[in-house]
N, C-alpha and C positions, 0 to 999 in steps of 0.2 A: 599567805596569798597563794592563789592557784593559779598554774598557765597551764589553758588549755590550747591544744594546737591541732589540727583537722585538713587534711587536705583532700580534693576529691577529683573527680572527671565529672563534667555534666556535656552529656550527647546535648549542645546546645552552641549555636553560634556567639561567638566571645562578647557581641553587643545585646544578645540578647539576653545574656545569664547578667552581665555588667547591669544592664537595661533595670532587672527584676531587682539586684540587689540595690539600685536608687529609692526602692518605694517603701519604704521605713514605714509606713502604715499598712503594710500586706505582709510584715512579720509576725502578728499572731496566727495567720492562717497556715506557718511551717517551722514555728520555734517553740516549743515545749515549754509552757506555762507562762510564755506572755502571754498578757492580758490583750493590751492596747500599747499602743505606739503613734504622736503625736508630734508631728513635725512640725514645732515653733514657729520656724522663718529658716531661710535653708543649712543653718548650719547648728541650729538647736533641735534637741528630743527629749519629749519627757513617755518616760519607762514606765508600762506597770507588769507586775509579772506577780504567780502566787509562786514561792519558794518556802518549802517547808511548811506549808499549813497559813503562811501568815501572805497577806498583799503587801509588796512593796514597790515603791517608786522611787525613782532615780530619774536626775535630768544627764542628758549626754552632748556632749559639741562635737561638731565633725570638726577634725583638726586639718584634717588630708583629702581631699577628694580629687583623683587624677581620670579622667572618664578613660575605663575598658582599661586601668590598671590598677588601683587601691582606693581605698576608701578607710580612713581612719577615724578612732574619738577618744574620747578621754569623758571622765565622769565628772560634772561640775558640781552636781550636789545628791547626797544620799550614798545608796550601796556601790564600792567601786566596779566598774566593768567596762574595763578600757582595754579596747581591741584593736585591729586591721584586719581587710579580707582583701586582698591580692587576684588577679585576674591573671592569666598566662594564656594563648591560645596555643592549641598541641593540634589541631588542624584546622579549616573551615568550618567544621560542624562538631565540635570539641574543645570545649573549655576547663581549665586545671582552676580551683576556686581553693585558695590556703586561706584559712581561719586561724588568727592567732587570739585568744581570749586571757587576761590578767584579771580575776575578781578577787573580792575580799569578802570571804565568809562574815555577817553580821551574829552575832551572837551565837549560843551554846549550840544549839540545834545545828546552825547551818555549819559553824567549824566542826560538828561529828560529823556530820553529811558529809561535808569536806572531805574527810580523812577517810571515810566511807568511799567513796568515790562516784558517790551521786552527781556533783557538779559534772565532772568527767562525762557521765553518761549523758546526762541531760543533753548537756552542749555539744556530744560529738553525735546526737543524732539530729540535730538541726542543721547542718551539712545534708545528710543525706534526707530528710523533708523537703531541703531547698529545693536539692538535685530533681526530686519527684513533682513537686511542684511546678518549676521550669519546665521538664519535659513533657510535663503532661497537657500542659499551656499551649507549648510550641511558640507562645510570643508573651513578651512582658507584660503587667499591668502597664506599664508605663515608663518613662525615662527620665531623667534630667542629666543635662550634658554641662551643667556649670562645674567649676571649678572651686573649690578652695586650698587654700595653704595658708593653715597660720588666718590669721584674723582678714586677708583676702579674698574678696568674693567677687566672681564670672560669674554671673549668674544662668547664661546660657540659657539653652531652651528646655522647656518640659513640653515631652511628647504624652499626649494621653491614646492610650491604645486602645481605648473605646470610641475617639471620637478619630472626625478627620483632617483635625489641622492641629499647629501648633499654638503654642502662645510665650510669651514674653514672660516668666515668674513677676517682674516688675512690673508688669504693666496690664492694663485690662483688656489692650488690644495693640496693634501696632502701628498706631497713631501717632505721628507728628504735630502737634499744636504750638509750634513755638512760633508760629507766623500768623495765627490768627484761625485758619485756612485746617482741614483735615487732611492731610498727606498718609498712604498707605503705601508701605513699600512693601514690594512683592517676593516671591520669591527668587524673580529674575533679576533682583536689584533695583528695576526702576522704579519710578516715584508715581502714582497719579493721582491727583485733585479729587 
């Protein structure tokens, strides 16, 4: 097994690098040989990446998710690659982003690769695609501010950063119907009909 570990600076506000690394489906656009990246339901992923000539997928759980400080997962089926990336703010406009990666070489190829130290490079330039990615953005694809630990889910809000409002993961809108009656609560708390 290899642990890879990566820490970096991103000239970027700690919500907004946090923000980017929520969007599990915008990591083939800055991680070296994923494929696609498919978010279940908010605390599953299914992987595909090419590694060594061959396509493989792996599904992933998020074990950890504390907004604008970790994010962790473990591998529930297929190749192992169970990680956490960690958030730090070093000023307003500077964020410190640690990468810790544990994988499991699958077969001949990818244990020489291994020992080779392909994995090593592969993974320690997806750090700095993030960092260019982000910066170049100046704002996230998008957010989610829920929570998990362990098999607990906040689901919180997802912010999409192409539109102009929020919404409820859970819900289609933010609609009360337990009384018959449409109730929308607003952003200032109150209720109206």
């Amino acid at each position: 097994m290899s642990r890879i570990e990566k820490t970096i600076e991103v000239e970027a506000p700690l919500t907004t690098v946090y923000g980017q690394w929520t969007q599990f489906e915008s990591f083939p656009e800055f991680m070296d040989g994923v494929t696609r990246v498919e978010q279940v339901d908010d605390r599953t992923l299914t992987w595909e990446a090419e590694i060594g000539g061959r396509t493989r997928t792996w599904m992933a759980r998020v074990t950890d998710q504390t907004p604008d400080v970790r994010i962790a997962w473990m591998t529930i089926d297929g190749a192992q690659n169970d990680g956490a990336v960690t958030f730090r703010p070093i000023t307003d406009r500077r964020t410190e982003v640690r990468l810790v990666i544990d994988a499991d070489p699958d077969g001949i190829i990818e244990e020489v690769g291994d020992r080779l130290g392909f994995l090593d490079r592969r993974v320690e330039g997806d750090p700095e695609r993030f960092k260019a990615f982000i910066e170049a953005r100046g704002i996230p694809t998008g957010r989610w501010d829920g929570e998990i630990h362990g098999d607990a889910v906040s689901p919180g809000t997802r912010i999409d950063a192409t539109g102009s409002s929020t919404a409820d993961l859970h819900h289609g809108d933010l609609s009360d119907e337990r009384h018959g009656a449409a109730t929308t609560t607003r952003a200032s708390g109150d209720a109206r009909s």
